[in-house]
C-alpha positions in Angstrom: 99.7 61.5 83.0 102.6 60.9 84.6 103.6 62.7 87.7 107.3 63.5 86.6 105.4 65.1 83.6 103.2 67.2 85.2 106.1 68.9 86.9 107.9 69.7 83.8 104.8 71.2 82.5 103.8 72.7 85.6 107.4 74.2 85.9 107.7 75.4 82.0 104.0 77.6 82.5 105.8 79.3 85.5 108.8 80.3 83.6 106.4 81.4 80.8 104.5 83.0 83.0 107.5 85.2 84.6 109.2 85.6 81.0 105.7 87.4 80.2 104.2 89.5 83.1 107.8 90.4 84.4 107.0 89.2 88.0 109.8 87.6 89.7 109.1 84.4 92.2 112.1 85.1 95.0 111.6 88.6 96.4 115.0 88.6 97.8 116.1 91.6 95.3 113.1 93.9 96.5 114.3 92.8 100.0 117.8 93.8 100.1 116.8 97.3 98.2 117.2 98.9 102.1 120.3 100.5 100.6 118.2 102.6 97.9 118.2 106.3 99.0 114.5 107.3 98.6 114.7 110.6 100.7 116.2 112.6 98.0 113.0 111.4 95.5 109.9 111.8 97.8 108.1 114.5 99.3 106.1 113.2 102.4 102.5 115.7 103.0 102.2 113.9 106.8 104.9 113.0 109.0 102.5 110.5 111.1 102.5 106.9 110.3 99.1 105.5 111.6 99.1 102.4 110.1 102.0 100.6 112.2 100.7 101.8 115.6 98.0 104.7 115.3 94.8 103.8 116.4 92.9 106.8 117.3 92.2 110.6 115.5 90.9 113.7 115.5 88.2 113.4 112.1 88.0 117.1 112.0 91.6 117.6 111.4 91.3 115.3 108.7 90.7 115.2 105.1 87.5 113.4 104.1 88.0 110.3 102.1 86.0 109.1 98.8 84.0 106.3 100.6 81.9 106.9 102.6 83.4 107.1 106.3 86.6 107.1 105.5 89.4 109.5 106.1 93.2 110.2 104.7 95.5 109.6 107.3 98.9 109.3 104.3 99.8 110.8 100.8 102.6 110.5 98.8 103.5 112.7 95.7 105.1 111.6 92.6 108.4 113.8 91.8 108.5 115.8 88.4 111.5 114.0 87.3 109.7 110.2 88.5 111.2 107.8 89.7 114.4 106.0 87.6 115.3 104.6 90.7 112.8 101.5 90.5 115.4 100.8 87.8 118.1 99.3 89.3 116.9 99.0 93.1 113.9 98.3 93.3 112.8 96.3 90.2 115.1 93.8 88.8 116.3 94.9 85.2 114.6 92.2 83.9 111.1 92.4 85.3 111.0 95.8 83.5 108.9 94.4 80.7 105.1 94.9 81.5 105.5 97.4 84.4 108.0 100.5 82.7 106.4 102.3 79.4 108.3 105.1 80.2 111.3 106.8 82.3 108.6 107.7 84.6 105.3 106.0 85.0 105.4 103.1 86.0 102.4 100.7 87.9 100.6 101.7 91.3 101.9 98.7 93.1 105.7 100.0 92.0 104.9 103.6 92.5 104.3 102.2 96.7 106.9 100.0 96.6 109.2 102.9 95.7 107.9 105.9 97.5 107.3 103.7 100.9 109.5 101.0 101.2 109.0 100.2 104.7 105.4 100.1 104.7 105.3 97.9 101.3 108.3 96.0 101.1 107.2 93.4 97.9 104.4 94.2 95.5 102.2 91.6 97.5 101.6 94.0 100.3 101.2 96.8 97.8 98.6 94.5 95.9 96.7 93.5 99.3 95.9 97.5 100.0 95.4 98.4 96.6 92.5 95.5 96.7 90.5 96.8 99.4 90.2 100.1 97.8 92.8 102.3 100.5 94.4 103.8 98.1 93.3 107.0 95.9 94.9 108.6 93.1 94.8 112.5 92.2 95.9 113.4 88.7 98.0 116.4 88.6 96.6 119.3 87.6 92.7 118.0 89.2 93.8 120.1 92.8 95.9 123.3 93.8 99.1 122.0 95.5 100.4 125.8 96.2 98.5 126.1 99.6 100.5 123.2 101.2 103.2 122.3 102.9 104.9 119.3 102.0 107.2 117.5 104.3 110.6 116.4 102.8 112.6 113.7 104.7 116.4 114.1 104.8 119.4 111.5 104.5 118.9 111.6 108.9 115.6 110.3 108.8 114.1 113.7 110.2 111.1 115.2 108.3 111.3 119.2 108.2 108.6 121.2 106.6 109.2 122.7 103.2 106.6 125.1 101.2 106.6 124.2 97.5 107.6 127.7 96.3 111.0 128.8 96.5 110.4 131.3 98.9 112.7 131.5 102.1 110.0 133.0 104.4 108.9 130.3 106.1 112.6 128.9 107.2 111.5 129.5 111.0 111.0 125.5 111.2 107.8 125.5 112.7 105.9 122.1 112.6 103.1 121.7 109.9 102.1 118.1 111.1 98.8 116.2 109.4 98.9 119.1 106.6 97.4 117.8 103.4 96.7 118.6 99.9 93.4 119.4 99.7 91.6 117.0 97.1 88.4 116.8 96.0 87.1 113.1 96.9 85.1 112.6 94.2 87.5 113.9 91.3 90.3 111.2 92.7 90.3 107.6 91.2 90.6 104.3 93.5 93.3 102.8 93.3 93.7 99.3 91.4 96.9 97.2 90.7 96.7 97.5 87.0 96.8 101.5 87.3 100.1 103.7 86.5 101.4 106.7 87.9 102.8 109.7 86.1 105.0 112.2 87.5 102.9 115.4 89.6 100.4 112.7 90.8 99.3 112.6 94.8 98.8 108.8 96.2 96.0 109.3 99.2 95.8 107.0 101.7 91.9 106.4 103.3 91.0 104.3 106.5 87.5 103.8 107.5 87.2 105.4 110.8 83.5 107.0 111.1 80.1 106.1 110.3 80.3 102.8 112.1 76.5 101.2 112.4 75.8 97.9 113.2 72.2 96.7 112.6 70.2 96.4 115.7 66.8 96.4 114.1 66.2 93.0 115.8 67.8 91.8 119.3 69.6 88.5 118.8 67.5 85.5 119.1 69.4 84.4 122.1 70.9 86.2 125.2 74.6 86.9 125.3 75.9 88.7 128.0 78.6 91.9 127.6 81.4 91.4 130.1 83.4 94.0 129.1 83.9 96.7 126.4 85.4 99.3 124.9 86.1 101.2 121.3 88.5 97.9 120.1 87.3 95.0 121.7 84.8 93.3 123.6 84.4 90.4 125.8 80.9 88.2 125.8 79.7 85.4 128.2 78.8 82.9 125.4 76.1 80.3 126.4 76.4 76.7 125.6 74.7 75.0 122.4 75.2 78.3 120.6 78.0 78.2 117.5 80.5 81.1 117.0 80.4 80.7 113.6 77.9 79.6 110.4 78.8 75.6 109.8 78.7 74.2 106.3 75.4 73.6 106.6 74.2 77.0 107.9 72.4 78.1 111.5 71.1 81.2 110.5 71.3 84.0 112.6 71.7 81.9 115.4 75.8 82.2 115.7 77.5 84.7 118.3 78.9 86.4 115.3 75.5 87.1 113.7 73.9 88.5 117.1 77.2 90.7 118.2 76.8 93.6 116.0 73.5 93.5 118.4 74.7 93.6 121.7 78.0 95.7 120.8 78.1 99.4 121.0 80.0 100.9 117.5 83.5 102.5 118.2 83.3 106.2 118.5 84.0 108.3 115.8 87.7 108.6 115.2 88.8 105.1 115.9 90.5 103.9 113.5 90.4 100.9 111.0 87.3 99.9 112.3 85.4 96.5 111.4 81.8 96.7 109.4 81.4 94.0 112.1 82.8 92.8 115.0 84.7 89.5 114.5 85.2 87.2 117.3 89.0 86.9 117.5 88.8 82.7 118.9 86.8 79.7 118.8 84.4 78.0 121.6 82.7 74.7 120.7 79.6 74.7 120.3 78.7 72.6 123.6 80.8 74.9 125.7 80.0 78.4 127.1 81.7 80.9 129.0 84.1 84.1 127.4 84.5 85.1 124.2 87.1 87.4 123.3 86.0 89.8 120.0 87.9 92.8 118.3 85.9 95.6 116.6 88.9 96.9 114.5 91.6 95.4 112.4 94.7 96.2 114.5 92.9 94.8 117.8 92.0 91.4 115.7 95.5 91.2 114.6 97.2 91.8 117.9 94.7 89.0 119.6 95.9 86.7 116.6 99.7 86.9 117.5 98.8 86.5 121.3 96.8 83.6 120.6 99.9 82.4 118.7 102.6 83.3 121.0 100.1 81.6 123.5 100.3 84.6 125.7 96.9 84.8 126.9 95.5 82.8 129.5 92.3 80.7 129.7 90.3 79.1 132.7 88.4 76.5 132.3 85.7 74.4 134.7 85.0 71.1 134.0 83.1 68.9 135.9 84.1 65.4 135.3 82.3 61.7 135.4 84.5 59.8 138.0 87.5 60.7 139.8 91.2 61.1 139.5 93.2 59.0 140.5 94.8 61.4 142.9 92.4 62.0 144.9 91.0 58.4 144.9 91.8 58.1 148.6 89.8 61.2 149.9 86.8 60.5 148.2 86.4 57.0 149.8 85.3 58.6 152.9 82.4 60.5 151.2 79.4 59.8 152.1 76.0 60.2 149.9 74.9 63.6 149.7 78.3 64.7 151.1 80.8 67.1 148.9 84.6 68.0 149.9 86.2 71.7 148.8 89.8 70.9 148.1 92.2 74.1 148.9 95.8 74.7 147.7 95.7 71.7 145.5 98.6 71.6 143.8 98.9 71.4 139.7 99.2 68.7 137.6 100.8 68.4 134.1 99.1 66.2 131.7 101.7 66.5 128.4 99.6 64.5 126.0 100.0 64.6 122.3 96.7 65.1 119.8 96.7 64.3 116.5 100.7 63.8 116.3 100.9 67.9 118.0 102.2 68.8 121.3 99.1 68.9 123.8 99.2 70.5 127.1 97.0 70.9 130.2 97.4 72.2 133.8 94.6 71.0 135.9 94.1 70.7 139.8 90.9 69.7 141.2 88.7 71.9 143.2 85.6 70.1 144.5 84.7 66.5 145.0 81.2 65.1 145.5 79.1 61.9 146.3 76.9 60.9 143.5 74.6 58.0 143.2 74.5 58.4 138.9 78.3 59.2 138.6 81.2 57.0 137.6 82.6 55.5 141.1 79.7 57.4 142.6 82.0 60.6 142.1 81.2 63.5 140.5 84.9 66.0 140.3 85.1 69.9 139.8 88.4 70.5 138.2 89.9 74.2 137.1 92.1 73.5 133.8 94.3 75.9 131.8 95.5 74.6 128.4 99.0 76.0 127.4 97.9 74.6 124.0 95.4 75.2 121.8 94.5 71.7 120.2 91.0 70.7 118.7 88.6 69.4 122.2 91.9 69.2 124.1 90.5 69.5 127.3 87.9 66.6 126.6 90.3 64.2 125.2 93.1 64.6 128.1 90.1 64.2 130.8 88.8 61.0 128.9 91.9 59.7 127.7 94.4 60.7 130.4 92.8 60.9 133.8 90.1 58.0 132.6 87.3 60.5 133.8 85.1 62.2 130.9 83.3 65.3 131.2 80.0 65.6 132.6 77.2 65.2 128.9 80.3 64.6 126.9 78.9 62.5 124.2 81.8 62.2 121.8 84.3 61.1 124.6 81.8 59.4 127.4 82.0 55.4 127.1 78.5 55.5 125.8 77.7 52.9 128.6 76.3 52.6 131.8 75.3 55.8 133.5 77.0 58.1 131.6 74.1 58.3 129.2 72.2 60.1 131.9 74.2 63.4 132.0 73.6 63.5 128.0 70.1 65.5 128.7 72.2 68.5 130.3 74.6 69.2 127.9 78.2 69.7 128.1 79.5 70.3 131.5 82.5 73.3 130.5 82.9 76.7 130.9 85.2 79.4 130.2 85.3 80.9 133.1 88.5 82.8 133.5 90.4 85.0 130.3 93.9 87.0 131.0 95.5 88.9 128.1 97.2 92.2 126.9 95.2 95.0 125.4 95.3 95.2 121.9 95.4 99.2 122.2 96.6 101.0 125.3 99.8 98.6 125.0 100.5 100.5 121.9 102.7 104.0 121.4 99.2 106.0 121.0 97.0 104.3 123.5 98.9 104.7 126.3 98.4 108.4 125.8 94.7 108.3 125.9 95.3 105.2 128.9 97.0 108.0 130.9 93.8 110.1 130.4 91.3 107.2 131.4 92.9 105.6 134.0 92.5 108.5 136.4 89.0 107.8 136.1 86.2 104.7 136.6 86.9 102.9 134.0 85.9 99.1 134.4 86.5 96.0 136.9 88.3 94.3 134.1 91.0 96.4 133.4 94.2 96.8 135.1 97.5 98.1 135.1 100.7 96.1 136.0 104.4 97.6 136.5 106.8 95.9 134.4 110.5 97.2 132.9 109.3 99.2 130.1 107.1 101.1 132.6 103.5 99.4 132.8 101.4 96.9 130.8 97.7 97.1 130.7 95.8 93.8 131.1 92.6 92.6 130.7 91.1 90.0 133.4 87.7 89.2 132.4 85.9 86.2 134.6 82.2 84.8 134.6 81.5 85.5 137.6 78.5 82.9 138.5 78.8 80.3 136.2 75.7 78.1 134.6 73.2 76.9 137.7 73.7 73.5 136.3 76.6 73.1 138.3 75.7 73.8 141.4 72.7 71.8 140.8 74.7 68.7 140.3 77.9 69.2 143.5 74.4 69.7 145.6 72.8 66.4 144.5 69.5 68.0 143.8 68.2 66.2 140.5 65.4 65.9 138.7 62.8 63.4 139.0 63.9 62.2 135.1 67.2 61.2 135.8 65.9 59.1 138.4 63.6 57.7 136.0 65.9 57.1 133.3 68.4 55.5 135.7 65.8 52.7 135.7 65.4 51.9 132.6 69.4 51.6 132.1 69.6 49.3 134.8 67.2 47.6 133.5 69.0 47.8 130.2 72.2 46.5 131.6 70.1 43.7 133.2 
């Protein structure tokens, strides 16, 4: 079939398929709705918005949600009169068809869309929480409504507390925050897209924030260090030959992610939006060790992604390469066997290298040189690196590509030749040794409320607190410490009696 043809076709079944389900492709309509004046329509039960910045709660002041550890932290009720607004503002007059029966019901994903505009903008972010099951519906007339305050928000933006008779008694304006209607869990339905809403009806909100167990019947079949943790994240000194992650072809439980629900402690009760596991928020190849940086809720994972992104947090390496750079070729003439050199105040050095067609860059200076009779040159070079990019083996391909000096048991870069071989048996000499970021939670508007109440006391090593013009920013600095005994073993020139063993036979080879 032709490929001109299979456009047409492809382009014909998407205007059938908006004709039909009433679902329009270019969301700019929903987006310039901003003018629609819902305050008149909806009757907020909470004034607290926990899902942009709220992390933490007090359970006991809230209601219990219908799965199990969860809690409602949001509700929204459905005016008598609906909601004719989704009419014209909201929903386009033409995707009416499949979502409108009547003047007022009208679908789930609408009902958000129109009660909450800023929290679900298009019907795609209403569809993605009504898919995990966050969002419960109570039919009117299944729970008493008379014993609570609702919270009605006026054309300023300010929520004042209103009783739902039409009593004046309670004008004293007294705040009524986290008041909800009192629903019984198991009479409400779960939310799904397909679901409609009819006027009366209260929309629940539940977060998991409770219950949190990881399984710990078995220690992990490794050992993985904890260098620092707390409720949202956690920090682990990976080792090397261990994956993060399962690969196509599977490793078991033998992955860092499989053995940290293990060595992790679960967040305490309250925090919310808690993982069922925690999730390593990075990767670390497989030959590599050193820090891992993991989040235990969704809001830390998601704040790690964007600094990852926006390439704000920073990453030490080691590296011990095969050889030496060029710029220090001069000093490490004079070495002789046996002998090492510390380098201090080295200055940096730039290598802007593309990979894969993609901007690639490293900062490296060297720290340590070394005589070594089984090295490249008879040099063996300690380097610190800090990739500004994040490209796939970055650091292995600018050492072996740009500075002409592989890592140490590299064997997808190394020459394959000569003594390079030898240093195979040891694996792959880098480390993460060094990891500088912002935390995910005492950054935000509610953790630096409970950061003022912790910082007065002993917290951790890792943790600290910089001045900066909005007031302060917590950081975390995480670092090895004493990195693998390999290394030292190597800059000291103590080997084993196999190396010298094997470096016979590939002279012999090369003979």
């Amino acid at each position: 079939m032709e490929p001109q043809l299979i456009k047409c076709l492809f382009g014909w079944l998407a205007v059938l398929f908006t004709s039909k389900f009433g679902i329009n492709l270019d969301q700019s309509n929903i987006r310039k709705s901003s003018s629609f004046n819902h305050r008149h329509l909806v009757k907020f039960v909470t004034s607290t918005r926990p899902s942009a910045c709220r992390a933490q709660f007090d359970t006991n002041s809230l209601e219990i949600g219908k799965a199990k550890g969860n809690y409602i932290v949001e509700q929204w009720v459905v005016p008598e009169d609906g909601l004719p607004a989704i009419n014209s503002n909201i929903i386009h007059e033409q995707q009416r068809r499949g979502i409108l029966e009547e003047e007022k019901n009208c679908t789930l994903s609408v009902a958000l869309m129109t009660l909450d505009p800023i929290q679900f903008p298009t019907r795609t972010s209403a569809r993605k929480i009504l898919r995990k099951g966050s969002i419960l519906i109570s039919r009117k007339g299944s729970f008493n409504s008379t014993d609570s305050s609702f919270y009605e928000v006026s054309e300023d933006g300010v929520e004042s507390s209103s009783s739902s008779s039409d009593d004046d008694d309670n004008s004293s304006g007294a705040s009524n925050a986290g008041n909800f209607i009192k629903i019984p869990a198991v009479e409400a339905i779960t939310g799904r897209v397909g679901d409609r809403v009819f006027p009366g009806d209260v929309l629940s909100k539940q977060i998991r924030m409770a219950n949190f167990h990881y399984p710990k019947e078995k220690g992990p079949s490794f050992d993985l260090p904890v260098v620092y943790e707390d409720d949202h994240l956690a920090i682990v000194n990976k080792p090397a030959g261990i994956p993060v992650f399962t690969h196509k072809g599977g490793y078991g439980d033998f992955t860092v992610r499989a053995a940290l629900p293990r060595v992790l402690a679960e967040p305490q009760e309250g925090t919310a939006k808690g993982l069922r596991r925690p999730h390593p928020a990075h990767r670390i190849d497989r030959p590599t060790s050193g820090l891992l940086i993991c989040a235990k809720t969704q809001p830390a994972l998601a704040s790690l992604a964007d600094q990852f992104k926006n390439r704000k947090i920073e990453k030490s390496y080691v590296a011990l390469l095969n050889g030496v750079p060029s710029q220090y070729r001069e000093i490490s003439k004079n070495l002789k066997p046996k002998e090492s050199l510390d380098l201090t105040d080295e200055k940096w050095h730039i290598i802007n290298f593309p990979i894969e067609e993609k901007e690639a860059i490293s900062k490296w200076k060297a720290t340590k040189i070394c005589h070594s009779p089984f090295a490249k040159d008879e040099i063996l070079t300690l380097v610190e690196v800090q990739p500004k990019t994040g490209r796939k083996h970055q650091i292995r391909r600018h050492m072996a590509w740009v500075l002409d000096c592989p890592l140490v048991g590299d064997r997808k870069y190394d020459d394959g030749s000569g003594y390079s071989r030898l240093f195979r048996e040891y694996g792959l000499f880098l480390c993460a040794e060094q990891v500088k970021f912002e935390h995910p939670f005492y950054n935000s508007e509610y953790g630096r409320k409970e950061w003022l109440s912790r910082r007065l006391k002993p917290y951790s090593d890792c943790i600290h607190e910089y001045k900066c013009e909005d007031g302060y920013t917590v950081m975390i600095e995480a670092s090895v410490g004493v990195r693998p005994a390999k290394y030292d073993k190597f800059l000291e020139g103590t080997y084993d009696d196999d190396i010298i063993l094997r470096k016979n036979e590939v002279i012999k080879q090369m003979s």
